[in-house]
Every structure is written in structure tokens, then in C-alpha cells.
Biopython code that builds the backbone (N, CA, C, O; Angstrom):
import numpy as np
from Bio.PDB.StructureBuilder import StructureBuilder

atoms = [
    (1, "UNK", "N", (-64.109, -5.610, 39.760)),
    (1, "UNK", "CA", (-62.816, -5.887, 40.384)),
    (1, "UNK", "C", (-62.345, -7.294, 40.013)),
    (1, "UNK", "O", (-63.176, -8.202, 40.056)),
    (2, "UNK", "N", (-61.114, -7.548, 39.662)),
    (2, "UNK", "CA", (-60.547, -8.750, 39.910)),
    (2, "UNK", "C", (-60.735, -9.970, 40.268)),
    (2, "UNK", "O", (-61.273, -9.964, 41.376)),
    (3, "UNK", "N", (-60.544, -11.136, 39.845)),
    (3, "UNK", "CA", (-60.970, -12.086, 41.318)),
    (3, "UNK", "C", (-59.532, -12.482, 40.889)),
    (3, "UNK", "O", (-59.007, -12.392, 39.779)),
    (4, "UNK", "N", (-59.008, -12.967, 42.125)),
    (4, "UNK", "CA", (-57.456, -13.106, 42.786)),
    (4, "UNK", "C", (-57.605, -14.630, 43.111)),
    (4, "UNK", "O", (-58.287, -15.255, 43.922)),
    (5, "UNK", "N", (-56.451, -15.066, 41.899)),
    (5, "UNK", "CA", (-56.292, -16.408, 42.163)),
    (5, "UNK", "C", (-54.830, -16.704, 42.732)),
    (5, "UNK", "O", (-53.907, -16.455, 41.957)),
    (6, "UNK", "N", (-54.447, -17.305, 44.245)),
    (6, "UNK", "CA", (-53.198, -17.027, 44.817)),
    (6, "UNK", "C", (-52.642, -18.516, 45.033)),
    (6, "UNK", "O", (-53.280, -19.317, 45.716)),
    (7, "UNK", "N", (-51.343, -18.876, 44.381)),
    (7, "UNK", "CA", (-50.983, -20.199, 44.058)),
    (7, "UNK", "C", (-49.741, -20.141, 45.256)),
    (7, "UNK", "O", (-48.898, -19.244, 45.250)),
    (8, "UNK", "N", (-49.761, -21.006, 46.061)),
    (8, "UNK", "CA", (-48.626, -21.187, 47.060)),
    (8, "UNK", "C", (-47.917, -22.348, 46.719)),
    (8, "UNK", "O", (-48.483, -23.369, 46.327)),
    (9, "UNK", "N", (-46.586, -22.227, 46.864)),
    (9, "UNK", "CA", (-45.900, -23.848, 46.599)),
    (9, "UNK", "C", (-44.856, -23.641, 47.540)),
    (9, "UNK", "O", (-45.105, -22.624, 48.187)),
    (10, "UNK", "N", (-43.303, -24.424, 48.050)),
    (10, "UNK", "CA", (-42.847, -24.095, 48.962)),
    (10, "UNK", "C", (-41.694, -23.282, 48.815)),
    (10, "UNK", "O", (-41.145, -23.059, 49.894)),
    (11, "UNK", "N", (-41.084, -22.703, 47.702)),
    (11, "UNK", "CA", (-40.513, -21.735, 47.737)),
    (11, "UNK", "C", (-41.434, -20.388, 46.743)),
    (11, "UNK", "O", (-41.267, -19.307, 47.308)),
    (12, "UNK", "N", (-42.195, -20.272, 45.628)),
    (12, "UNK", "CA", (-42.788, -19.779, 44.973)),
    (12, "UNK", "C", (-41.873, -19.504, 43.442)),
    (12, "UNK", "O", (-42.303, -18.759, 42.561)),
    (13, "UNK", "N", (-40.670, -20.194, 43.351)),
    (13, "UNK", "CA", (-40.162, -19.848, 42.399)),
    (13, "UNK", "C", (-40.635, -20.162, 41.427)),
    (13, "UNK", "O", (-41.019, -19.183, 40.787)),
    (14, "UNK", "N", (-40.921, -21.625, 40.686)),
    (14, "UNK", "CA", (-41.242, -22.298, 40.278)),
    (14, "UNK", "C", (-42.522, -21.871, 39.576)),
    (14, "UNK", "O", (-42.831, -21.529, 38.435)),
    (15, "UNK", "N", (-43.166, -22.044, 40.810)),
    (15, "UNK", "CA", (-44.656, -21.741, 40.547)),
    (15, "UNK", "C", (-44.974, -20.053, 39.458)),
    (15, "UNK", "O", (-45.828, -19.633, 38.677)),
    (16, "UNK", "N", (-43.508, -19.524, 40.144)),
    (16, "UNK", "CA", (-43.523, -17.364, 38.975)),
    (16, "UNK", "C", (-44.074, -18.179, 37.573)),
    (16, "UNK", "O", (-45.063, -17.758, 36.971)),
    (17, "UNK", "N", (-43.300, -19.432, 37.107)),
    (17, "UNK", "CA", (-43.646, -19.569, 35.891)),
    (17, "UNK", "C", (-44.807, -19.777, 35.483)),
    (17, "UNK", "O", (-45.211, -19.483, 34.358)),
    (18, "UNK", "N", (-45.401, -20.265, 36.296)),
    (18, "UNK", "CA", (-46.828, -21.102, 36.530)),
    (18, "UNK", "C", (-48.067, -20.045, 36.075)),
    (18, "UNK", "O", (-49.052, -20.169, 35.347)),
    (19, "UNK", "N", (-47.482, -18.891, 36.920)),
    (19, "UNK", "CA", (-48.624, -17.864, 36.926)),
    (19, "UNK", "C", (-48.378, -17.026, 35.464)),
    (19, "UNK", "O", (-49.324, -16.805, 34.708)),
    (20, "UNK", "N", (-47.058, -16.612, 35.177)),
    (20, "UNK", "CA", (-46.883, -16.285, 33.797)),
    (20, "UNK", "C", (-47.845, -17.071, 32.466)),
    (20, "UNK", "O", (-48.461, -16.539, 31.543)),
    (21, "UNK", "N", (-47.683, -18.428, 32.791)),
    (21, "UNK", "CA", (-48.194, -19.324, 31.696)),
    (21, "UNK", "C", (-49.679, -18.895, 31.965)),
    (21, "UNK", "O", (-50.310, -18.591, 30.952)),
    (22, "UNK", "N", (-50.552, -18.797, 33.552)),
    (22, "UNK", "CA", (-52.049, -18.732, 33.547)),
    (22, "UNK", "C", (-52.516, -17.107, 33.216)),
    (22, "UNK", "O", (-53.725, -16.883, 33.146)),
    (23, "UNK", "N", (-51.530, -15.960, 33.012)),
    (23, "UNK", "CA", (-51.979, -14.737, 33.136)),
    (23, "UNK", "C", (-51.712, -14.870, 31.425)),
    (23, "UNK", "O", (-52.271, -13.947, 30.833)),
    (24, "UNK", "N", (-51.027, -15.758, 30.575)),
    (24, "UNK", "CA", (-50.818, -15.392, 28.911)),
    (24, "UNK", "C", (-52.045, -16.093, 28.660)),
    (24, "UNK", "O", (-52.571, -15.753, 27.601)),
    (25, "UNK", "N", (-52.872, -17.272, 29.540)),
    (25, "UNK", "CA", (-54.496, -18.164, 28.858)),
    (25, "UNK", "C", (-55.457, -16.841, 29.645)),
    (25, "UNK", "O", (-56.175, -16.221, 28.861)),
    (26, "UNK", "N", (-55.488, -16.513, 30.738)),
    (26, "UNK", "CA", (-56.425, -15.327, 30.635)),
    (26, "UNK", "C", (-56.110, -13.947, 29.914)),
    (26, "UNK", "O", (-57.088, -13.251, 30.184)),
    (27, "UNK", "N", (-55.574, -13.489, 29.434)),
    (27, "UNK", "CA", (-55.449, -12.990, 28.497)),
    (27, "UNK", "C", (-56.081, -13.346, 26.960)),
    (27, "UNK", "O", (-56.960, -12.663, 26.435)),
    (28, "UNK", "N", (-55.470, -14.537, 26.345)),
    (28, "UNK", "CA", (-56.569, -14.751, 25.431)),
    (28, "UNK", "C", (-57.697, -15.179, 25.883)),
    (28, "UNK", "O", (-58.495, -14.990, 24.965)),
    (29, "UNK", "N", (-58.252, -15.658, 26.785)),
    (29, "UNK", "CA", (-59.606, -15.563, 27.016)),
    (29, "UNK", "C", (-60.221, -14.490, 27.044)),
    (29, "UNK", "O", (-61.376, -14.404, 26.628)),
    (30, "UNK", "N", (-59.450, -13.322, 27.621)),
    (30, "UNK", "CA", (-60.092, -12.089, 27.759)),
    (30, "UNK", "C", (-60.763, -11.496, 29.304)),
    (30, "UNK", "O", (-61.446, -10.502, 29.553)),
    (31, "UNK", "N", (-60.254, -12.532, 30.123)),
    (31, "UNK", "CA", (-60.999, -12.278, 31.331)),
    (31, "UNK", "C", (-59.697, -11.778, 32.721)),
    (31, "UNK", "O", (-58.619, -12.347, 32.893)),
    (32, "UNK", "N", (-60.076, -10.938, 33.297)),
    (32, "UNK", "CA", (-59.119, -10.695, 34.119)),
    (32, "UNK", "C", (-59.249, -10.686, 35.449)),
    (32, "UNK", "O", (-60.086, -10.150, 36.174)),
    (33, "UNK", "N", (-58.060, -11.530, 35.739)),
    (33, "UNK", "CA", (-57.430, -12.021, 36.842)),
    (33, "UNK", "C", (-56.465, -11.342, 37.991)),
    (33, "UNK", "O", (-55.859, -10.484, 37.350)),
    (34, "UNK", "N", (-56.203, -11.305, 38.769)),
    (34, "UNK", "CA", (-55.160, -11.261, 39.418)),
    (34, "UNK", "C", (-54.244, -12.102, 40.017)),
    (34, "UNK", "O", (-54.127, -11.985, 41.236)),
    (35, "UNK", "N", (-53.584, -12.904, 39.460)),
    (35, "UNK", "CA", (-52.776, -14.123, 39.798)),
    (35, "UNK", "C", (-51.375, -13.886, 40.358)),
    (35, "UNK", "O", (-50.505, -13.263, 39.750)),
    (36, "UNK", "N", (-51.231, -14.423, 41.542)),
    (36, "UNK", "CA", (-49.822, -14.283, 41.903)),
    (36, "UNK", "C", (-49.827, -15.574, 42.631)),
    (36, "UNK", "O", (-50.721, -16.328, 43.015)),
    (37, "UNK", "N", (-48.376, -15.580, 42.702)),
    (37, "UNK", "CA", (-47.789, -17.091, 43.827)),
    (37, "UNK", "C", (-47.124, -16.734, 44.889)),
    (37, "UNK", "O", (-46.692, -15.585, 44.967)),
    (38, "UNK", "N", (-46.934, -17.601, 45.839)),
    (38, "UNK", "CA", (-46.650, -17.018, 47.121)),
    (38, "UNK", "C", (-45.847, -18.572, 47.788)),
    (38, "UNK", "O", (-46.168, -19.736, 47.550)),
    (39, "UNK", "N", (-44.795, -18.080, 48.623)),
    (39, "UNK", "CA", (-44.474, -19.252, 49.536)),
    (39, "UNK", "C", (-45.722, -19.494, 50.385)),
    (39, "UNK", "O", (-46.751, -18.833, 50.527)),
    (40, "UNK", "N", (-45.329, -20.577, 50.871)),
    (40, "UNK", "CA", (-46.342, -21.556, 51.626)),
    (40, "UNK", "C", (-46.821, -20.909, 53.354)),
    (40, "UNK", "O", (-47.881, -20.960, 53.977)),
    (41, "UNK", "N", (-45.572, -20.373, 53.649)),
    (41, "UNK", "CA", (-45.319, -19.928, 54.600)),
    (41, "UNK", "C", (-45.631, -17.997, 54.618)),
    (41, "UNK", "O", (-45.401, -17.281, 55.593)),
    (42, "UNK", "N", (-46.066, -17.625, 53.575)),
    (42, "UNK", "CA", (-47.009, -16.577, 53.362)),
    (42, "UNK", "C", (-48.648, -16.363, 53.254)),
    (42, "UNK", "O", (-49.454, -15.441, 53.129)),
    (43, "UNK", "N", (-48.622, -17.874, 53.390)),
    (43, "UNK", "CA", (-50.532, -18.093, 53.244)),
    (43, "UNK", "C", (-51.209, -17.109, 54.559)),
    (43, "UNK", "O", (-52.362, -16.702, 54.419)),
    (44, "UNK", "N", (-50.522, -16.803, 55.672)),
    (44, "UNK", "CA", (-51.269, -15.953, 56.032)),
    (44, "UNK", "C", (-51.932, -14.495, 55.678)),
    (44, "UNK", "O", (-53.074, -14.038, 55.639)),
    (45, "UNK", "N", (-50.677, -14.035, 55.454)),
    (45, "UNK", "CA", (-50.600, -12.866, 54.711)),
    (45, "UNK", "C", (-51.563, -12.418, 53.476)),
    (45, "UNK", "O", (-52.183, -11.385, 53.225)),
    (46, "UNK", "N", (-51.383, -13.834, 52.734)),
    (46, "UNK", "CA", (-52.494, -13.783, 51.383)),
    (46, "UNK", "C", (-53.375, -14.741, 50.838)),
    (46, "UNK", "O", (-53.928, -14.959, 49.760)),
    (47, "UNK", "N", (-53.325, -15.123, 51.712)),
    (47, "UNK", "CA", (-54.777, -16.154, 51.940)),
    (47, "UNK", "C", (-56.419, -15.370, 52.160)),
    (47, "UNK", "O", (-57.388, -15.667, 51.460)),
    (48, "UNK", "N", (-56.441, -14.623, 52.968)),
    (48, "UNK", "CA", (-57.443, -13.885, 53.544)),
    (48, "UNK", "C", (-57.933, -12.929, 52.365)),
    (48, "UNK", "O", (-59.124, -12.637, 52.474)),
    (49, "UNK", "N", (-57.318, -12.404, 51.319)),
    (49, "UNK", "CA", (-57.907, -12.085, 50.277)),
    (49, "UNK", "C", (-57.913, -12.450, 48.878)),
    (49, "UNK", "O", (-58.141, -11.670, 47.953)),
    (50, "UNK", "N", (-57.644, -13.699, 48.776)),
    (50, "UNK", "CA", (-57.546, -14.380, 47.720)),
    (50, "UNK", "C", (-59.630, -14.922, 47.410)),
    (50, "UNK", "O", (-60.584, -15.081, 48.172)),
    (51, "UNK", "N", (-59.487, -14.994, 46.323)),
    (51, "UNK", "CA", (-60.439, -15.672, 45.851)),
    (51, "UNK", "C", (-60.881, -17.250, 45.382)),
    (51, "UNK", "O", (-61.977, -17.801, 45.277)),
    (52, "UNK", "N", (-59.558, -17.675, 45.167)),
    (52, "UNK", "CA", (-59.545, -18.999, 44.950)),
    (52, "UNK", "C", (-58.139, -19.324, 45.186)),
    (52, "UNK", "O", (-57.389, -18.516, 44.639)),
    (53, "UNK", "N", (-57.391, -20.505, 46.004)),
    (53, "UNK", "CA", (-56.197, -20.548, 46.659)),
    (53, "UNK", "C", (-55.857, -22.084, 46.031)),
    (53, "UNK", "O", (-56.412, -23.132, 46.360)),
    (54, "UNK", "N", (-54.880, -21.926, 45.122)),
    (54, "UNK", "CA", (-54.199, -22.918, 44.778)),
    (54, "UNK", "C", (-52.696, -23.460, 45.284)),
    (54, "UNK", "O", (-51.790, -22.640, 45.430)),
    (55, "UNK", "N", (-52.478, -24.900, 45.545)),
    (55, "UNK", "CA", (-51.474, -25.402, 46.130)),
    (55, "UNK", "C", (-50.589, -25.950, 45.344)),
    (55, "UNK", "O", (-51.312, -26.469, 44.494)),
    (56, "UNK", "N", (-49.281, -26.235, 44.992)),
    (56, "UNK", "CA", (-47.919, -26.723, 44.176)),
    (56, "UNK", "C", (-48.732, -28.451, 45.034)),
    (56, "UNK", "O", (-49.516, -28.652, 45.961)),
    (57, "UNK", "N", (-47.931, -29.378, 44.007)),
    (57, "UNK", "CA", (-47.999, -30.663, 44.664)),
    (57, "UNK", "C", (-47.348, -31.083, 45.651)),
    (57, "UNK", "O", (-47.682, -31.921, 46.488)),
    (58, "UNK", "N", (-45.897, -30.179, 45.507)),
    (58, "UNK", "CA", (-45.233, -29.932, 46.506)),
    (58, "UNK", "C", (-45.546, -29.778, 47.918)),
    (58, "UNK", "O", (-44.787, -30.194, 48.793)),
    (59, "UNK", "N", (-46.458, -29.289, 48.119)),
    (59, "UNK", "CA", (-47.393, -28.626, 49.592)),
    (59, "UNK", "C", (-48.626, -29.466, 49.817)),
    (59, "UNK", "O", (-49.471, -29.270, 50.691)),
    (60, "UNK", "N", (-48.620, -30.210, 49.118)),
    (60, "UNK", "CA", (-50.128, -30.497, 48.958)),
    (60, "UNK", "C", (-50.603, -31.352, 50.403)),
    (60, "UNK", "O", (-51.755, -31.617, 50.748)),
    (61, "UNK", "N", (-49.328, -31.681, 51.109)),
    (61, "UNK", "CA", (-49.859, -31.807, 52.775)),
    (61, "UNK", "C", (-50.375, -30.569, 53.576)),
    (61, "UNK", "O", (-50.791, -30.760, 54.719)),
    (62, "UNK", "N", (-50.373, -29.356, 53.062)),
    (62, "UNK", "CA", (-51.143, -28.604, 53.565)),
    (62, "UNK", "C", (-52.745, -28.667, 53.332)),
    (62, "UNK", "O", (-53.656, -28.322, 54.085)),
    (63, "UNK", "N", (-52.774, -29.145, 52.217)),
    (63, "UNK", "CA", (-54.383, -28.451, 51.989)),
    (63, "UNK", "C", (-55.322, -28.806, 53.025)),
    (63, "UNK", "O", (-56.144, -27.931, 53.298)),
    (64, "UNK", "N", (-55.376, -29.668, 53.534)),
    (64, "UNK", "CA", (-56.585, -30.129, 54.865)),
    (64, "UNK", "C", (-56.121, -28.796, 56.090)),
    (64, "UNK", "O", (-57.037, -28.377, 56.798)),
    (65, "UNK", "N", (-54.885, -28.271, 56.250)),
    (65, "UNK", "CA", (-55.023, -27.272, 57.442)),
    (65, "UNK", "C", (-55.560, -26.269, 57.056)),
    (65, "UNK", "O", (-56.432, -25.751, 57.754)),
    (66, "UNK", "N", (-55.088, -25.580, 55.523)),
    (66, "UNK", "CA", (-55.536, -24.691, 54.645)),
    (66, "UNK", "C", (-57.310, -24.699, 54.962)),
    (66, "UNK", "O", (-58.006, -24.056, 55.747)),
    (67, "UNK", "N", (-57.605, -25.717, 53.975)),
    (67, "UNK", "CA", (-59.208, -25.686, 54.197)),
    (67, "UNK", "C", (-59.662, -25.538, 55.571)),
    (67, "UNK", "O", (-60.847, -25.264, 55.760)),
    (68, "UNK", "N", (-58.774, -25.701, 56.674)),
    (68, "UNK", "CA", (-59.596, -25.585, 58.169)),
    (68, "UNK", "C", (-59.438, -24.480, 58.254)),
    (68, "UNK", "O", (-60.329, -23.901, 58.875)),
    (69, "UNK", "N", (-58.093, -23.455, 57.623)),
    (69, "UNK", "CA", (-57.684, -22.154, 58.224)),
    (69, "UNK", "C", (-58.882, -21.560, 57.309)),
    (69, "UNK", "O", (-59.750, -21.302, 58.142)),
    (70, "UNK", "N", (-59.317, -21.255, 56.209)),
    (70, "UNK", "CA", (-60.240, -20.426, 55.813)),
    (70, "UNK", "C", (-61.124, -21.575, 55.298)),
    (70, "UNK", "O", (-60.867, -22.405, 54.426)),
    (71, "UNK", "N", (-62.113, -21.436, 55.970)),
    (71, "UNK", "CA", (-63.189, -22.118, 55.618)),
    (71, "UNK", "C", (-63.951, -21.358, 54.505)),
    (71, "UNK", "O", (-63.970, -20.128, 54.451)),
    (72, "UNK", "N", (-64.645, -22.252, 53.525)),
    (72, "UNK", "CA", (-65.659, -21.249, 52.910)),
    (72, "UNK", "C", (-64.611, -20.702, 51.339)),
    (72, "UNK", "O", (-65.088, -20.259, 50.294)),
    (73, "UNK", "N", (-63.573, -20.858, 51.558)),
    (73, "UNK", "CA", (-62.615, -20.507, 50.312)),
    (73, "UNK", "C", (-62.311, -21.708, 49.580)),
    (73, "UNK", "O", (-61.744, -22.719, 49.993)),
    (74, "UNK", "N", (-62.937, -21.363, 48.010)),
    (74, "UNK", "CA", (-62.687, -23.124, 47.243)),
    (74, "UNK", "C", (-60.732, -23.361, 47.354)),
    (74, "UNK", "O", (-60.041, -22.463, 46.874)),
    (75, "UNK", "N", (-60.270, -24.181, 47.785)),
    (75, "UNK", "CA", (-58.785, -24.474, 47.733)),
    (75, "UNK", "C", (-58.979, -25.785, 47.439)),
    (75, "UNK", "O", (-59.842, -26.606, 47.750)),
    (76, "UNK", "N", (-57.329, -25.827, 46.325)),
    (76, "UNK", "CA", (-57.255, -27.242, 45.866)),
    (76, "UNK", "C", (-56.028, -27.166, 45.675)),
    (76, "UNK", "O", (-55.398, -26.161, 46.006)),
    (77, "UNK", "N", (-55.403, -28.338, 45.040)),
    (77, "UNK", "CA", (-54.285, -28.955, 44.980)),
    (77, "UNK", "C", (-53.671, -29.084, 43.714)),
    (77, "UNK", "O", (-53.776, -30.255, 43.351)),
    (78, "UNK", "N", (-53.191, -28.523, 43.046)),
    (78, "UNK", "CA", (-52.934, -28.389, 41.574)),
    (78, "UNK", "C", (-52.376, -29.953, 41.377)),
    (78, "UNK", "O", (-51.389, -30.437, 41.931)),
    (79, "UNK", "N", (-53.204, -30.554, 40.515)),
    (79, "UNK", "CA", (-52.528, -32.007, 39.678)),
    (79, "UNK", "C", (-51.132, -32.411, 39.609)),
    (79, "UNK", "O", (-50.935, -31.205, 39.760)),
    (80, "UNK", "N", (-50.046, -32.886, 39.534)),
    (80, "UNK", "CA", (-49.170, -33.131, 39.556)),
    (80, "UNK", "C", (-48.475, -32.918, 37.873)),
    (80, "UNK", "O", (-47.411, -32.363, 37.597)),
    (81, "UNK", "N", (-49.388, -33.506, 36.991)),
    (81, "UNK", "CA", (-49.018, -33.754, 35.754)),
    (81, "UNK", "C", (-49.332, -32.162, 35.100)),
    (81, "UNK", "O", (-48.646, -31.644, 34.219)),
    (82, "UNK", "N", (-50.436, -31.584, 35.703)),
    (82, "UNK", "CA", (-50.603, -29.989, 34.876)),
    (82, "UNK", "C", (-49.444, -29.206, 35.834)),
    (82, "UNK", "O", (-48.505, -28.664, 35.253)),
    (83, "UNK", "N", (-49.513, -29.166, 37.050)),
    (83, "UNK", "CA", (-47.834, -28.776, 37.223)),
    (83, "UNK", "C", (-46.399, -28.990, 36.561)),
    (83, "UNK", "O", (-45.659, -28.140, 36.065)),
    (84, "UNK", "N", (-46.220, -30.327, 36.688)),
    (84, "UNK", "CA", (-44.946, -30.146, 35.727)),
    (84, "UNK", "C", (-44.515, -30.077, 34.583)),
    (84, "UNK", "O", (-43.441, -30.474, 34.133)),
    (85, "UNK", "N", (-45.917, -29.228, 33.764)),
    (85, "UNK", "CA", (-46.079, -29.559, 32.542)),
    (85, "UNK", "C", (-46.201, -27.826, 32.491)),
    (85, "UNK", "O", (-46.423, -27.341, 31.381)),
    (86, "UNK", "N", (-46.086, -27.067, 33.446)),
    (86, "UNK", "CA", (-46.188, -25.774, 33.503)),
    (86, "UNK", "C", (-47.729, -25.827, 32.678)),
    (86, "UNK", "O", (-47.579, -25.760, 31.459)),
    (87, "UNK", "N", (-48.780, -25.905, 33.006)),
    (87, "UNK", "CA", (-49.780, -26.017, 32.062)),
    (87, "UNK", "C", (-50.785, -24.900, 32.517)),
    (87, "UNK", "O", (-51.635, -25.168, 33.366)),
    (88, "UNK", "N", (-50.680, -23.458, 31.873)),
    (88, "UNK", "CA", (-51.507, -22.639, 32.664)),
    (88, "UNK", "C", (-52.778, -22.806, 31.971)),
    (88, "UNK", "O", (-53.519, -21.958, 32.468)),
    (89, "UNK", "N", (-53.381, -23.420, 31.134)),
    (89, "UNK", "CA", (-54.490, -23.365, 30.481)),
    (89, "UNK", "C", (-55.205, -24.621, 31.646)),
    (89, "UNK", "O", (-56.310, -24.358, 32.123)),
    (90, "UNK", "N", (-54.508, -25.949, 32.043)),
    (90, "UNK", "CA", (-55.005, -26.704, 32.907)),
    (90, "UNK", "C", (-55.401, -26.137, 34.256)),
    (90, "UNK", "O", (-56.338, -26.383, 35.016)),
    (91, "UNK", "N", (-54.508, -25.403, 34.298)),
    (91, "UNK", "CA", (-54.753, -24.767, 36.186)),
    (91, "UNK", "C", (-55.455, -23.393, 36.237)),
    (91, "UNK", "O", (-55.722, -22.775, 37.268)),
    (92, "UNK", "N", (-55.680, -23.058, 35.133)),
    (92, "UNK", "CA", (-56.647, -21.886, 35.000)),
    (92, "UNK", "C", (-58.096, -22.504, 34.988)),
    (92, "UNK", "O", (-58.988, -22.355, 35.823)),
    (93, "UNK", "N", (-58.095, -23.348, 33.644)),
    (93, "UNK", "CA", (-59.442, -24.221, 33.988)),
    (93, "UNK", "C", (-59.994, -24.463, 35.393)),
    (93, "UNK", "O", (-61.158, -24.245, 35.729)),
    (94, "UNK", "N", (-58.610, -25.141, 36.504)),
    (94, "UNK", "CA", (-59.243, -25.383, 37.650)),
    (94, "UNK", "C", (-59.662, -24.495, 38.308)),
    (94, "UNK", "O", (-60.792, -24.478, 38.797)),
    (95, "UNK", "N", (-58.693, -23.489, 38.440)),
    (95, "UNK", "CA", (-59.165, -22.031, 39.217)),
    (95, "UNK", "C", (-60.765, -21.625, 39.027)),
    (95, "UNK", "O", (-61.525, -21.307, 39.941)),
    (96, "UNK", "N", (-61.056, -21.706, 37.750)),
    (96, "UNK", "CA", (-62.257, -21.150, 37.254)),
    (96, "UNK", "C", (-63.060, -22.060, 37.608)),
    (96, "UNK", "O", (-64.018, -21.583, 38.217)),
    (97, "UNK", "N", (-63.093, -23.115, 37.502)),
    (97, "UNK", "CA", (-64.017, -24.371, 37.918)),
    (97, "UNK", "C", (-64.478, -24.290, 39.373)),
    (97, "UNK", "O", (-65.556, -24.742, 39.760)),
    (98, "UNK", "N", (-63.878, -23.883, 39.892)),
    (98, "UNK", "CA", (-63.831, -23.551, 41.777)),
    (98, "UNK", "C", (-64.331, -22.421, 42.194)),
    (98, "UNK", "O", (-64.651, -22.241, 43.369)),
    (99, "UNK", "N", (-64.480, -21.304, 41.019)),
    (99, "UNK", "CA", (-65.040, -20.231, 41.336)),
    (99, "UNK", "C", (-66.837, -20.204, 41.054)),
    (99, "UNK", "O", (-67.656, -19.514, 41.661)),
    (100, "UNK", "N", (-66.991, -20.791, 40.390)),
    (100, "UNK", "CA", (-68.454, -21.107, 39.371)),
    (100, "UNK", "C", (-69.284, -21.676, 41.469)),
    (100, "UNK", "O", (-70.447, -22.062, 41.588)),
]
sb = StructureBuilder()
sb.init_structure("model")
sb.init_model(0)
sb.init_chain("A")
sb.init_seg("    ")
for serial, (resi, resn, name, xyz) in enumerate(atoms, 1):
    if name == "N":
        sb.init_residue(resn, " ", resi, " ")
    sb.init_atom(name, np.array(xyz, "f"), 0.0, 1.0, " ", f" {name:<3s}", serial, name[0])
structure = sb.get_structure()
């Protein structure tokens, strides 16, 4: 099955691109993902089955409630510079780094 990497930022628009750019580097890697993005204000909804939960810099005052709301789930804060650089090979790296 999958492992589900779920990127929240505060509207999720932005971020559609984000996941486009990380689903074309897993692809040539060859490994498959399930990546989607989500408003911030949907983390309930899809938080609870995510596998690794990534944040826009945008949000990134959430991550300390985040980490209290699911404990035990690696969550982080996507870089600022691999964000606005749309860099899915950087934020895939991280995803994967968090899963190991």
C-alpha cells in the first residue's frame, strides 16, 4: 500500500503545484506515493491517515499544535527556500527522510 504524504498550507492552492512537482520526482524514482495537499483547516479530516504530514511556511505556526494533535506522526515544516522554489525533489527528500 501507499504511504501518504499530506502537505497542508493555508489555502492548498499553491501547494496543488507542490505536490504535482513531488508526484513527477516519485515517479522517476519509481516509488509510490500518495501525495495530496490540503487546507490547514482540513488537518482533521486528513491528518489521522496520513503517513508523513507536511506544513507550507505559511502555517508553520501550527506545527507545535499539529505535533501535540497526533503524536507519534513525523511532521515538519517545509523550508521556505524549497517552497518557493516549488522544489518537489527537496520536499520529497524530506518526506522520505521522516519516514526512514
Amino acid at each position: 500500500m501507499a504511504k501518504k504524504i499530506t502537505l497542508f498550507c493555508s489555502a492548498g492552492m499553491s501547494t496543488s503545484l507542490l505536490v504535482n512537482k513531488m508526484k513527477a520526482e516519485a515517479e522517476k524514482r519509481g516509488v509510490d506515493y500518495e501525495i495530496a495537499a490540503f487546507s490547514l483547516n482540513e488537518a482533521p479530516k486528513h491528518a489521522p491517515e496520513a503517513d508523513v504530514i507536511l506544513i507550507g511556511p505559511q502555517v508553520r505556526f501550527a506545527l507545535d499544535k499539529l505535533k501535540k494533535e497526533y503524536p507519534g506522526k513525523p511532521i515538519s515544516a517545509i523550508e521556505m527556500r524549497a517552497y518557493g522554489l516549488m522544489d518537489g525533489k527537496a520536499v520529497l527528500d524530506l518526506a522520505e527522510s521522516l519516514m526512514k
